[in-house]
PDB file with one MODEL, atoms N, CA, C and O in Angstrom:
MODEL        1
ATOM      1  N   UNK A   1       0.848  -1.178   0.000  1.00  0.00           N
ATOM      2  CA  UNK A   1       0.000   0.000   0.000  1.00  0.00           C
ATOM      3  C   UNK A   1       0.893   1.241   0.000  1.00  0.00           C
ATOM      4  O   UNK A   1       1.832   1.185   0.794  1.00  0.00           O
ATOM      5  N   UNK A   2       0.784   2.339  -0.729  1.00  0.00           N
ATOM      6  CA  UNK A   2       1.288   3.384  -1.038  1.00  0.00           C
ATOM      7  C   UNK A   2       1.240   4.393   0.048  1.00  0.00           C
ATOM      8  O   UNK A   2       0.150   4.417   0.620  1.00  0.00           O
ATOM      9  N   UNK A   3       2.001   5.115   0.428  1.00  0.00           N
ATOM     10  CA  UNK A   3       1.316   6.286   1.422  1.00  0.00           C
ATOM     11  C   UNK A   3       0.996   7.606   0.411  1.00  0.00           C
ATOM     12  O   UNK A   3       1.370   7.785  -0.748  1.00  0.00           O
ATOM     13  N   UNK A   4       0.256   8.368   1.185  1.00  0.00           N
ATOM     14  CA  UNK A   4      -0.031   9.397   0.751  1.00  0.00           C
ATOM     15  C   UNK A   4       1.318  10.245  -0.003  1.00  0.00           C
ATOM     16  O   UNK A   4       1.324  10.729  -1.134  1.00  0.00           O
ATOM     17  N   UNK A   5       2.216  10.248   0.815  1.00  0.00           N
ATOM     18  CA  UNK A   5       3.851  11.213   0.426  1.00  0.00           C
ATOM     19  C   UNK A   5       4.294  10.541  -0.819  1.00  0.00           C
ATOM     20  O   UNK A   5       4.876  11.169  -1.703  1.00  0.00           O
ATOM     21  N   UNK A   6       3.933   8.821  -0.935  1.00  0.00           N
ATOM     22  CA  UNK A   6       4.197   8.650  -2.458  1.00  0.00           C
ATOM     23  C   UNK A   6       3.561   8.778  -3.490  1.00  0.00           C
ATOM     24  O   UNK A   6       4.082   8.841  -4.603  1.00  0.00           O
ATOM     25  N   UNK A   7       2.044   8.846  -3.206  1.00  0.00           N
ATOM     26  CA  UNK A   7       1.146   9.249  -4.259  1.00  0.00           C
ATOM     27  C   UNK A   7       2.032  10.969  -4.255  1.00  0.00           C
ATOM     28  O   UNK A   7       3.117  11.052  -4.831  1.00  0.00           O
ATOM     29  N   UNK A   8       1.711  11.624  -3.889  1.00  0.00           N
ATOM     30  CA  UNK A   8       2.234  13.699  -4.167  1.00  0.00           C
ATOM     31  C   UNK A   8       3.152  13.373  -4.695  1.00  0.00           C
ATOM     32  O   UNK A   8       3.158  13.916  -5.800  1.00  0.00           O
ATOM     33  N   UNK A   9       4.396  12.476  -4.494  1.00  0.00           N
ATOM     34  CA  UNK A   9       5.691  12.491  -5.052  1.00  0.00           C
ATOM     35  C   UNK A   9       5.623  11.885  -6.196  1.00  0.00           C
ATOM     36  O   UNK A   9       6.692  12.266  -6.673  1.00  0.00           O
ATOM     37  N   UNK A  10       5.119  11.171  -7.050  1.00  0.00           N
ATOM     38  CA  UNK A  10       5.136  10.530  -8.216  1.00  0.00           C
ATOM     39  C   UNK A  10       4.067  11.667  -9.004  1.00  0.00           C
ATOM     40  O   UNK A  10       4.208  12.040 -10.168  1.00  0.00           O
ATOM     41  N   UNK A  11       3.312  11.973  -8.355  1.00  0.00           N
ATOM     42  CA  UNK A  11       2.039  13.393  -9.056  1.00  0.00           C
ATOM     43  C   UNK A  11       2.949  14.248  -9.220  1.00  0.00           C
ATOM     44  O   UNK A  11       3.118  14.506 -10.412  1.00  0.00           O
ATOM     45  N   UNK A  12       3.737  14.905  -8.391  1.00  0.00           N
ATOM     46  CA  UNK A  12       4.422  16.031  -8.776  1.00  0.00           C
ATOM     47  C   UNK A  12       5.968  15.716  -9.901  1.00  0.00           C
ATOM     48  O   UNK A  12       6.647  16.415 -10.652  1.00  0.00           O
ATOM     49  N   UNK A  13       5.972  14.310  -9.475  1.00  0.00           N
ATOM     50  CA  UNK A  13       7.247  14.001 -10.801  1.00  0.00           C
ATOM     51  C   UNK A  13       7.092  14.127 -12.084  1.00  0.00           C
ATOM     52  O   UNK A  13       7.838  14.754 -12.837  1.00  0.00           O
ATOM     53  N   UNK A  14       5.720  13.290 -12.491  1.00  0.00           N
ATOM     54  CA  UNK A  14       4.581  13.294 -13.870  1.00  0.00           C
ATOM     55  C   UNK A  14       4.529  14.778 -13.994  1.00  0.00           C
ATOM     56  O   UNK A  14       4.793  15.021 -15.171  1.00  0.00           O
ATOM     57  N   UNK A  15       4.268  16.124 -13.207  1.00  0.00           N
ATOM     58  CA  UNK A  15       3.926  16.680 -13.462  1.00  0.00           C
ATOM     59  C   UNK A  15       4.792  17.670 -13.602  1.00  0.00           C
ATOM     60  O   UNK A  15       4.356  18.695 -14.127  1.00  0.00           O
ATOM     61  N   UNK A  16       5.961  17.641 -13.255  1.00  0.00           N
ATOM     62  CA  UNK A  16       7.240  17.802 -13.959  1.00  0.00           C
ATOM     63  C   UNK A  16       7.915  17.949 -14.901  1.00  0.00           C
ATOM     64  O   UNK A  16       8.454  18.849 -15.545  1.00  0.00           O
ATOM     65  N   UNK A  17       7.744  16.367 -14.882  1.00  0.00           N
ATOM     66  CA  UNK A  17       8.017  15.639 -16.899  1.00  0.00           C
ATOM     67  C   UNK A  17       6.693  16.735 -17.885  1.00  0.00           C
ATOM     68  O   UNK A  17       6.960  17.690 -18.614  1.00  0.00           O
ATOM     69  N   UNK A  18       5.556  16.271 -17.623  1.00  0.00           N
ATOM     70  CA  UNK A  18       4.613  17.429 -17.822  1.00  0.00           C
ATOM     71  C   UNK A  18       5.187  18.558 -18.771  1.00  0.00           C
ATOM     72  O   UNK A  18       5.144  18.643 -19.998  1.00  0.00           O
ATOM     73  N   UNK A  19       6.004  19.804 -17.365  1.00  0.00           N
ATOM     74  CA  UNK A  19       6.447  21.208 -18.053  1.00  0.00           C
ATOM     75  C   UNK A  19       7.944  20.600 -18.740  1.00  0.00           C
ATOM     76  O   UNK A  19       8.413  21.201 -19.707  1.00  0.00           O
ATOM     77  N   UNK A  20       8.336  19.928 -18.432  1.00  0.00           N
ATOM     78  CA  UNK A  20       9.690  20.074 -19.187  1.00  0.00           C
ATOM     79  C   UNK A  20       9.298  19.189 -20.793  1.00  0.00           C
ATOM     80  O   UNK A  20      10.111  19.163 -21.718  1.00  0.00           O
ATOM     81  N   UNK A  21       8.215  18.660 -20.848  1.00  0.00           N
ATOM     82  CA  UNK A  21       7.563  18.775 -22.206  1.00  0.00           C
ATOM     83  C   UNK A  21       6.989  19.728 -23.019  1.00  0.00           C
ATOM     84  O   UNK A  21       7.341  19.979 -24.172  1.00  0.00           O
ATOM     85  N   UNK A  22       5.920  20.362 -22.278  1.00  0.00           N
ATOM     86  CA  UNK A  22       5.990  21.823 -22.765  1.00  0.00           C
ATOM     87  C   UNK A  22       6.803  22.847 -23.120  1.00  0.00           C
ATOM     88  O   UNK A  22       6.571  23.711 -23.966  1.00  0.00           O
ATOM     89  N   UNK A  23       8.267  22.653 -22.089  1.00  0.00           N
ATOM     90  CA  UNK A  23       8.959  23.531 -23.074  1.00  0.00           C
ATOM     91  C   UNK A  23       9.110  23.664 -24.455  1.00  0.00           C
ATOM     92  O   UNK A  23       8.523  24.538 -25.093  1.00  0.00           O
ATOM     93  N   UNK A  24      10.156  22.528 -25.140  1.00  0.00           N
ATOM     94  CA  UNK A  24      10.257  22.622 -26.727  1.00  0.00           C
ATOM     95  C   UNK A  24       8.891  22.811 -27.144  1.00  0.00           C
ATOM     96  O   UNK A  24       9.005  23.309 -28.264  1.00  0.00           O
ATOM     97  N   UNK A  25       7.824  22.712 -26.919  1.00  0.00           N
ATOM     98  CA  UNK A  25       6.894  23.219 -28.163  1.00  0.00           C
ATOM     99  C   UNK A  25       6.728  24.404 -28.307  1.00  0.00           C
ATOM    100  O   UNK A  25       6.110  25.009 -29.184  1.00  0.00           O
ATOM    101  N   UNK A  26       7.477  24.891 -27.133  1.00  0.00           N
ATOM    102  CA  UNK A  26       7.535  26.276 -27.550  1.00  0.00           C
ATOM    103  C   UNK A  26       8.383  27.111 -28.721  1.00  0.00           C
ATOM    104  O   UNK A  26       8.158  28.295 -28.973  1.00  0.00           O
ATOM    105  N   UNK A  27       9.275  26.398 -29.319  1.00  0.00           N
ATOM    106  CA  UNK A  27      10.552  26.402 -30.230  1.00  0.00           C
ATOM    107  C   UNK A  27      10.036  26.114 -31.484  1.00  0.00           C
ATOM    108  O   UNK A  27       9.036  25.398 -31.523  1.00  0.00           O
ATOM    109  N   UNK A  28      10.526  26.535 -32.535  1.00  0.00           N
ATOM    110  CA  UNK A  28      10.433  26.120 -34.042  1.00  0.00           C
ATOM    111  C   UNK A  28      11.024  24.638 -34.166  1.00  0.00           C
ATOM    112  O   UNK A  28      12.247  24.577 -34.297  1.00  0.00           O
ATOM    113  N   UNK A  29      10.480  23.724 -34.147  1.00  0.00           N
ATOM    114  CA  UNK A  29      10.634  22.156 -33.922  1.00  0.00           C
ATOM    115  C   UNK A  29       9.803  21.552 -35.591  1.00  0.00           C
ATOM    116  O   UNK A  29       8.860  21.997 -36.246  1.00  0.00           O
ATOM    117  N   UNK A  30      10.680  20.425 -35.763  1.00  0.00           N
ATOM    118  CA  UNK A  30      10.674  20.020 -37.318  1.00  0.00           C
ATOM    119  C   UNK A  30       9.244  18.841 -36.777  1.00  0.00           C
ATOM    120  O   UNK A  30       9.120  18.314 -35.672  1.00  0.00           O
ATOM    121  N   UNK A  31       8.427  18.725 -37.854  1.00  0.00           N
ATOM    122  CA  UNK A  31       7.257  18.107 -37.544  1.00  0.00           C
ATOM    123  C   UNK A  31       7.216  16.579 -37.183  1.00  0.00           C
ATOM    124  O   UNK A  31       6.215  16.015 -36.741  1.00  0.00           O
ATOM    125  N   UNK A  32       8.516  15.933 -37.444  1.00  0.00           N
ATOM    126  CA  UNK A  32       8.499  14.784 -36.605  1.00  0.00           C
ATOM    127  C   UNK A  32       8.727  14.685 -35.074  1.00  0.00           C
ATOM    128  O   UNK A  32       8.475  13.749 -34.315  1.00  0.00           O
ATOM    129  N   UNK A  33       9.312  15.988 -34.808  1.00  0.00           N
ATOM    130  CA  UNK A  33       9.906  15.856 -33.257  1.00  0.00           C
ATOM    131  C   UNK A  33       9.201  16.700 -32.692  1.00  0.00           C
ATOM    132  O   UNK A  33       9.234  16.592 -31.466  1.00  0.00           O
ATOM    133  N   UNK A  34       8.222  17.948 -33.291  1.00  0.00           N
ATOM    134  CA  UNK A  34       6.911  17.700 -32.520  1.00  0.00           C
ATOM    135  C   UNK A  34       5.895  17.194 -32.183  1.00  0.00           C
ATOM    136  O   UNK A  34       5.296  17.534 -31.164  1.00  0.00           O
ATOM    137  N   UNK A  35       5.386  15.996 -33.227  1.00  0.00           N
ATOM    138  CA  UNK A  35       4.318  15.233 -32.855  1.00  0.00           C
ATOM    139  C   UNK A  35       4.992  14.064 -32.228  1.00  0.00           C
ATOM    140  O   UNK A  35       4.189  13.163 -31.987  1.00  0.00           O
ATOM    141  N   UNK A  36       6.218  13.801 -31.890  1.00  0.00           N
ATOM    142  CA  UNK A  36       7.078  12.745 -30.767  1.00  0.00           C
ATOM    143  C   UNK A  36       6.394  13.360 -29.704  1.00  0.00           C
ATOM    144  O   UNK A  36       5.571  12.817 -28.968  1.00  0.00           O
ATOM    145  N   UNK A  37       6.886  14.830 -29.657  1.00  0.00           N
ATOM    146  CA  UNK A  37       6.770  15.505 -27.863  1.00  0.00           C
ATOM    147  C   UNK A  37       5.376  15.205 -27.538  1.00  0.00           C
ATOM    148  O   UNK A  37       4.900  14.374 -26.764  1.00  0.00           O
ATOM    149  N   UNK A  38       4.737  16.217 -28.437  1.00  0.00           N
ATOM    150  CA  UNK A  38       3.068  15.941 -28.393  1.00  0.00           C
ATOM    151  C   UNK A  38       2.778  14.803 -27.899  1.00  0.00           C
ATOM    152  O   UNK A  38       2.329  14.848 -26.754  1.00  0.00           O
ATOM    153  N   UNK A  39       2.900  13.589 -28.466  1.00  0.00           N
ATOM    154  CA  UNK A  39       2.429  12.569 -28.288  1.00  0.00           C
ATOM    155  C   UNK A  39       3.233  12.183 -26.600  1.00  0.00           C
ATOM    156  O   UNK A  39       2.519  11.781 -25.681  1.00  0.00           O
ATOM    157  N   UNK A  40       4.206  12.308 -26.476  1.00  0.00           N
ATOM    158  CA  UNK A  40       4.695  11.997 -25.130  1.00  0.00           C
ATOM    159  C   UNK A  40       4.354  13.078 -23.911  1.00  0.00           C
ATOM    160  O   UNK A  40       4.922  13.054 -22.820  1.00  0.00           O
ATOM    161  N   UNK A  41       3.448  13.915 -24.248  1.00  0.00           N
ATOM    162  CA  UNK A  41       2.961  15.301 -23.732  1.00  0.00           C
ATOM    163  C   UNK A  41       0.938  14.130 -23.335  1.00  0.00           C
ATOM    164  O   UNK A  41       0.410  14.108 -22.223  1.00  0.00           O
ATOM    165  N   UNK A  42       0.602  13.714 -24.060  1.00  0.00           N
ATOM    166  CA  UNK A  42      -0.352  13.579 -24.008  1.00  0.00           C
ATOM    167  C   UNK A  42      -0.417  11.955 -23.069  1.00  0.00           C
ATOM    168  O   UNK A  42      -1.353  11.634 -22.336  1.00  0.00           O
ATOM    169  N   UNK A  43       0.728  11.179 -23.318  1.00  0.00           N
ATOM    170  CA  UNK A  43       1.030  10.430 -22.305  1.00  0.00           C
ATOM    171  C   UNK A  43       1.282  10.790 -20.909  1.00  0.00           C
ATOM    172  O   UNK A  43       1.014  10.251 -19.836  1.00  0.00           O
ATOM    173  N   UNK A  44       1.717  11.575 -21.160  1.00  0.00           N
ATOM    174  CA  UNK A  44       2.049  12.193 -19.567  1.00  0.00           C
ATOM    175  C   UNK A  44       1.069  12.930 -19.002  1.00  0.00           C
ATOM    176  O   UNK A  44       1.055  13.034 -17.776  1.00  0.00           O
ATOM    177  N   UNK A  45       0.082  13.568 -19.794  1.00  0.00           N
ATOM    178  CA  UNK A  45      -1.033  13.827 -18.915  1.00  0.00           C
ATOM    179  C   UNK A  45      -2.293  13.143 -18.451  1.00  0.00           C
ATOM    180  O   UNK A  45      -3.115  13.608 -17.662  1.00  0.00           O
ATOM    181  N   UNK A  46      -2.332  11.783 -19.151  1.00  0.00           N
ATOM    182  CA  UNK A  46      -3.170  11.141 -19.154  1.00  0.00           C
ATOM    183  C   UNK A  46      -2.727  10.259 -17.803  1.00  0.00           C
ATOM    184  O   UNK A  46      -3.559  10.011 -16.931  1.00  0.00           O
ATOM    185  N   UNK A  47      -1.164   9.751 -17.699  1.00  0.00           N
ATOM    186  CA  UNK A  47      -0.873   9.255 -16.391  1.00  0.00           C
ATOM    187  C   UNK A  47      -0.989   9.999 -15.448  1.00  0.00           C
ATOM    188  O   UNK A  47      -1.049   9.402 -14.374  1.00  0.00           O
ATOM    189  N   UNK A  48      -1.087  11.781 -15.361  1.00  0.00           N
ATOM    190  CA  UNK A  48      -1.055  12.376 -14.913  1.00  0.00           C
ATOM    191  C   UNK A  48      -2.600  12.663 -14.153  1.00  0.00           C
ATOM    192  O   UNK A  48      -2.672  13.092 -13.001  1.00  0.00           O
ATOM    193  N   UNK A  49      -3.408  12.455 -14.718  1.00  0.00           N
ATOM    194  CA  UNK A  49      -4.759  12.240 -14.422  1.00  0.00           C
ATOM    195  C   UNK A  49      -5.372  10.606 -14.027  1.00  0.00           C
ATOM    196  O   UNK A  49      -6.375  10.495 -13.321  1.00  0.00           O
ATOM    197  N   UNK A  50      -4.731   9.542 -14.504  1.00  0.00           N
ATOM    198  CA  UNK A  50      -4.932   8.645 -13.172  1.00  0.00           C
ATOM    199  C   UNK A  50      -4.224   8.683 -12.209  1.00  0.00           C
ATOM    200  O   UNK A  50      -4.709   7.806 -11.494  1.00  0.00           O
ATOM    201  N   UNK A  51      -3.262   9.170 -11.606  1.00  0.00           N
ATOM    202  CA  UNK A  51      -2.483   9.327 -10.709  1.00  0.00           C
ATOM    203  C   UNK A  51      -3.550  10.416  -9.902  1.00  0.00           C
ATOM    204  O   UNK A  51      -3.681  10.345  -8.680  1.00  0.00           O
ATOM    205  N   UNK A  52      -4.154  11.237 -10.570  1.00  0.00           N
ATOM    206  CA  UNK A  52      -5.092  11.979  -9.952  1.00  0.00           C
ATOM    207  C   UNK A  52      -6.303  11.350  -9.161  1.00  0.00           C
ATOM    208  O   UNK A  52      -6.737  11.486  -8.017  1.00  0.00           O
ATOM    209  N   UNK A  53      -6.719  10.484 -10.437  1.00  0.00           N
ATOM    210  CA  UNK A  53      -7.948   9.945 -10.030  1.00  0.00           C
ATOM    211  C   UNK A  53      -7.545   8.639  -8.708  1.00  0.00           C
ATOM    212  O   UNK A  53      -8.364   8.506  -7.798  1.00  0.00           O
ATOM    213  N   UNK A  54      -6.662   8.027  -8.714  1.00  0.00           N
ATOM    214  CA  UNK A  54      -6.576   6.885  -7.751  1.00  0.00           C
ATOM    215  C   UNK A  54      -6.089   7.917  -6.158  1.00  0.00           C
ATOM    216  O   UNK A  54      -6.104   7.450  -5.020  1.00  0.00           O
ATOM    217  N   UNK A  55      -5.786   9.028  -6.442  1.00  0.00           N
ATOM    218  CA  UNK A  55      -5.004   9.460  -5.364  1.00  0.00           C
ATOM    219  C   UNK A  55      -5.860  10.432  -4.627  1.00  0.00           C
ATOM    220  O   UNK A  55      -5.696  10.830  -3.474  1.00  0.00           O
ATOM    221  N   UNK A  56      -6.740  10.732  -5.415  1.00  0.00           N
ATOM    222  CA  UNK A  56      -8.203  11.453  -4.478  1.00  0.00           C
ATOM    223  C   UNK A  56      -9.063  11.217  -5.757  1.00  0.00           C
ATOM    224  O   UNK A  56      -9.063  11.828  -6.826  1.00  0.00           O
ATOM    225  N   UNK A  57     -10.000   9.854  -5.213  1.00  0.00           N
ATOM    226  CA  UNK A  57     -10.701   9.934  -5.758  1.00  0.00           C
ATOM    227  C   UNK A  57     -12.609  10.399  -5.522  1.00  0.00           C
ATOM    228  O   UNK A  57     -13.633  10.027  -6.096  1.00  0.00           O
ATOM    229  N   UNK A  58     -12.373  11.217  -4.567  1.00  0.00           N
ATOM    230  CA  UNK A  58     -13.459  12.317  -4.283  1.00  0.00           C
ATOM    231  C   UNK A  58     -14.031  12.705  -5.609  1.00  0.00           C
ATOM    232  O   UNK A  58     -13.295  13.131  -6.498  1.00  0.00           O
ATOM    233  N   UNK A  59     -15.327  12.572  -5.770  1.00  0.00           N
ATOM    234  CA  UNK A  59     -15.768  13.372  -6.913  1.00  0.00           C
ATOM    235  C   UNK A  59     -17.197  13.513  -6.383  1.00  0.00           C
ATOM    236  O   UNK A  59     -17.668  12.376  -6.347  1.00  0.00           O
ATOM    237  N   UNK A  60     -17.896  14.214  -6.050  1.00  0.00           N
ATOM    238  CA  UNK A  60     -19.512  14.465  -6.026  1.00  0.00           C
ATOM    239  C   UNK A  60     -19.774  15.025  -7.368  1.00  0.00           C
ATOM    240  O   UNK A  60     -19.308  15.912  -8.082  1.00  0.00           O
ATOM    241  N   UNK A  61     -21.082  13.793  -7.433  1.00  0.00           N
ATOM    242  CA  UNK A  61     -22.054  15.014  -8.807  1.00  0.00           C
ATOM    243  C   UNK A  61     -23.341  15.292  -7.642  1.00  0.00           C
ATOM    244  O   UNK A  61     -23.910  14.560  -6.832  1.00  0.00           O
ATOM    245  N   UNK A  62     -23.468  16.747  -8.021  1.00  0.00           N
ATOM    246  CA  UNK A  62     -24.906  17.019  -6.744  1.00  0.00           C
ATOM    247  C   UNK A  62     -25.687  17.259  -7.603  1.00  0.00           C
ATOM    248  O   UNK A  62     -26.774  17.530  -7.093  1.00  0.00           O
ATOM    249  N   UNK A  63     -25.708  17.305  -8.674  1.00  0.00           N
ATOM    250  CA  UNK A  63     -26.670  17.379  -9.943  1.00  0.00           C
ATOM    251  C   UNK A  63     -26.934  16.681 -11.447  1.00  0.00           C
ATOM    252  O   UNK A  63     -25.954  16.371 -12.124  1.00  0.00           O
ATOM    253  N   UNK A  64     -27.850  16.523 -11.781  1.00  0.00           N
ATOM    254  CA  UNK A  64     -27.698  15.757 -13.181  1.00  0.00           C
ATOM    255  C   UNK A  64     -28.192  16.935 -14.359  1.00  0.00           C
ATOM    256  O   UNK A  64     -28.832  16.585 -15.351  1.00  0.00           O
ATOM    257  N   UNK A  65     -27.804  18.381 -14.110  1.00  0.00           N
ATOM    258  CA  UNK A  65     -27.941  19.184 -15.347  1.00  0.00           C
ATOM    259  C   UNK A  65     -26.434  19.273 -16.110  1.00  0.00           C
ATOM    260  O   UNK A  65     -25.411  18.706 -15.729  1.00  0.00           O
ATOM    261  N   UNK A  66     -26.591  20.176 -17.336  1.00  0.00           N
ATOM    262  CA  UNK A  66     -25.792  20.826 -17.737  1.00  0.00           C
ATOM    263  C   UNK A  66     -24.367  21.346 -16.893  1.00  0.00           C
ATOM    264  O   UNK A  66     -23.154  21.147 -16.824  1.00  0.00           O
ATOM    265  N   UNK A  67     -25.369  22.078 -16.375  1.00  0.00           N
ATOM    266  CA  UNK A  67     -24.609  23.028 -15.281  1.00  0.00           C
ATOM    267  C   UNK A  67     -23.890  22.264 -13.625  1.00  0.00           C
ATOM    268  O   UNK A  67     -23.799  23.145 -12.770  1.00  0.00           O
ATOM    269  N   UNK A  68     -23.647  21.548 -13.367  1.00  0.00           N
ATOM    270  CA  UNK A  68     -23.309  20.892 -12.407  1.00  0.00           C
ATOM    271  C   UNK A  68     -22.984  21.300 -11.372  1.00  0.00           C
ATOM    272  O   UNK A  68     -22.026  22.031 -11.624  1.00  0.00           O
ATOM    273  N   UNK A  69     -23.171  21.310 -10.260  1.00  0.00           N
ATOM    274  CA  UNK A  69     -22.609  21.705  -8.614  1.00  0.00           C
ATOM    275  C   UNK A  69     -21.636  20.797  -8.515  1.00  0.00           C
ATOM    276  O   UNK A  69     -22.318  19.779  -8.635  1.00  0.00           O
ATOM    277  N   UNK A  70     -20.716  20.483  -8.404  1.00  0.00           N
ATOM    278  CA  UNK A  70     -19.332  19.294  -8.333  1.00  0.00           C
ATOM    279  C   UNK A  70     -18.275  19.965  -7.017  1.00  0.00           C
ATOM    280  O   UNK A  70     -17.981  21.126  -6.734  1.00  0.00           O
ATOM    281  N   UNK A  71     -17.929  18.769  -6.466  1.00  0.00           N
ATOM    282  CA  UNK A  71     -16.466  18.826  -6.293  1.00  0.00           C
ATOM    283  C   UNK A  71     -15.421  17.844  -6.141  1.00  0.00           C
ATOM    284  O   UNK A  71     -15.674  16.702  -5.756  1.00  0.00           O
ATOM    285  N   UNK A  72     -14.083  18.294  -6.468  1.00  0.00           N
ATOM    286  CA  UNK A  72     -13.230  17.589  -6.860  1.00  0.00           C
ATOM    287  C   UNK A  72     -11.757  18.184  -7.573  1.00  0.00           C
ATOM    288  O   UNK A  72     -11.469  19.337  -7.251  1.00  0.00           O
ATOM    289  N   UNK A  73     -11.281  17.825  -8.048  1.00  0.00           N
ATOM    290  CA  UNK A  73      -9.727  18.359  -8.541  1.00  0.00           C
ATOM    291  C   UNK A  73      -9.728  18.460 -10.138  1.00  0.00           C
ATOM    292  O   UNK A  73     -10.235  17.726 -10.988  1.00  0.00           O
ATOM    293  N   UNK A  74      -9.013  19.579 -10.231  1.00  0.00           N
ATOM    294  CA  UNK A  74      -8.697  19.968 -11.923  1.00  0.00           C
ATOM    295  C   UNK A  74      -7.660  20.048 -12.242  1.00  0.00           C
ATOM    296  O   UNK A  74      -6.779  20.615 -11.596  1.00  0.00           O
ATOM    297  N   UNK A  75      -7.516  19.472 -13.367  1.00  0.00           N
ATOM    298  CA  UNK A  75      -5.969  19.917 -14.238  1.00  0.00           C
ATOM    299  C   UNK A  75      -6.155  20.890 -14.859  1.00  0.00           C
ATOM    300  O   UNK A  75      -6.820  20.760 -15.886  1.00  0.00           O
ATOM    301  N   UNK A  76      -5.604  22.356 -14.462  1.00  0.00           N
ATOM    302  CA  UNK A  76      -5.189  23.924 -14.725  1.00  0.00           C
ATOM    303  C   UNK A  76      -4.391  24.126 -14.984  1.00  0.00           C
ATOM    304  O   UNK A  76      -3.628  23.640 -14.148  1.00  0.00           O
ATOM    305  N   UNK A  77      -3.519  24.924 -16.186  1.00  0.00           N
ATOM    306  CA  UNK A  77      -2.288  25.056 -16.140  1.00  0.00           C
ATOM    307  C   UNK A  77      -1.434  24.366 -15.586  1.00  0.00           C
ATOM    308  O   UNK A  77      -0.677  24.862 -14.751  1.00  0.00           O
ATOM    309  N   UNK A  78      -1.377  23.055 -15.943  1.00  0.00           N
ATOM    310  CA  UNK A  78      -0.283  22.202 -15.239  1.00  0.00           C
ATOM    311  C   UNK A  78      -0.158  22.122 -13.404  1.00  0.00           C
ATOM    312  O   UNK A  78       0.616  21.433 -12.740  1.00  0.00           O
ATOM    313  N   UNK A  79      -1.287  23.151 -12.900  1.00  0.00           N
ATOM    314  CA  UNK A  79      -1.536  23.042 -11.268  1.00  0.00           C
ATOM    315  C   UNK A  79      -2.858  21.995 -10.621  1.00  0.00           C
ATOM    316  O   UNK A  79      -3.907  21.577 -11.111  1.00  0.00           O
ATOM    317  N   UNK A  80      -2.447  21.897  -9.796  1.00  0.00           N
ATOM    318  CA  UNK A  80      -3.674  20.501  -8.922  1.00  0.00           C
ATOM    319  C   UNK A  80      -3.991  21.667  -8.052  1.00  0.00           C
ATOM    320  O   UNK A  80      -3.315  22.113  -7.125  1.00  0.00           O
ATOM    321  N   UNK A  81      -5.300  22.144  -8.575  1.00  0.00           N
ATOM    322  CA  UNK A  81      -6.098  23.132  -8.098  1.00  0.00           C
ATOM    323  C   UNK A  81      -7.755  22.543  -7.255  1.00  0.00           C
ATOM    324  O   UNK A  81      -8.777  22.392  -7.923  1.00  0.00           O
ATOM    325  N   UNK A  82      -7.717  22.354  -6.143  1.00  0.00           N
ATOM    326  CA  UNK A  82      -9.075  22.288  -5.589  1.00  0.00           C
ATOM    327  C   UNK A  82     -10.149  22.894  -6.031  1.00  0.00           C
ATOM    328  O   UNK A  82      -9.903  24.078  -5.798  1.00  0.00           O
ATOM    329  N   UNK A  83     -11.455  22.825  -6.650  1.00  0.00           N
ATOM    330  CA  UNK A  83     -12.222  23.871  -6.878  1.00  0.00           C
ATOM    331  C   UNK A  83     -13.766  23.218  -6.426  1.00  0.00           C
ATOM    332  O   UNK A  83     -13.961  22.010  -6.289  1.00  0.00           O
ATOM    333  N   UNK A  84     -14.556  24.025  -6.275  1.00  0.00           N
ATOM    334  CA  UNK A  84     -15.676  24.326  -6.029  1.00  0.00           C
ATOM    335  C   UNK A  84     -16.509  24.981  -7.252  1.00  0.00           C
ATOM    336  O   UNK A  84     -16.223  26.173  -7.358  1.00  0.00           O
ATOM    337  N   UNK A  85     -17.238  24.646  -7.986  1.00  0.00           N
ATOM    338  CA  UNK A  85     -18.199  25.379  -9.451  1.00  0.00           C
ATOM    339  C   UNK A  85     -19.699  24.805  -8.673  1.00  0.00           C
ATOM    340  O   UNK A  85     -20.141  23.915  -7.945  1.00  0.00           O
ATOM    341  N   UNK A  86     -20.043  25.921  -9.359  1.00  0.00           N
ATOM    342  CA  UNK A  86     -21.983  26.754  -8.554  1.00  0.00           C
ATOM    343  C   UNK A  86     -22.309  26.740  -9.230  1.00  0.00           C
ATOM    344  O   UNK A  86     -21.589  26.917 -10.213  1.00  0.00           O
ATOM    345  N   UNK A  87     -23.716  26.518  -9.398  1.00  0.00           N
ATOM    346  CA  UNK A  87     -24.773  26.923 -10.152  1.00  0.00           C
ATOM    347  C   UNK A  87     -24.849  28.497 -10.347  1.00  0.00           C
ATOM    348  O   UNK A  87     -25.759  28.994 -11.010  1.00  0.00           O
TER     349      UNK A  87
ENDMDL
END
């Protein structure tokens, strides 16, 4: 069983790897070695979001509209932001 300090520590490693993927796309990059990054950009956020989901997996739905009352965790700008959204 994992403790909590290793779930944050492997979340914040992924999420790491994460920005130091984002860098080069910021660069004039030849179209094979941006859709490499890309693609290893989109791996990493996707582990990055079960690592989310197994590590708090809190989610309320308090509603079945459109508009949802929820809470739970978001991927923001590369931050693990708590939020609260209202009707």
């Amino acid at each position: 069983m994992t403790t909590i300090e290793d779930s944050l520590s492997e979340i914040r490693s992924v999420r790491n790897d994460i920005w130091r993927c984002r860098k080069p796309l910021q660069a004039d990059l030849p179209d094979a070695e941006r859709e490499m990054i890309e693609k290893r950009l989109l791996e990493q956020r996707s582990a990055f979001e079960g690592l989310l989901a197994s590590t708090f997996p809190l989610a309320l739905k308090l509603s079945s509209s459109s508009e949802e009352t929820r809470l739970g965790l978001a991927f923001q700008s590369g931050n693990v932001d708590v939020f609260v959204e209202r009707r």
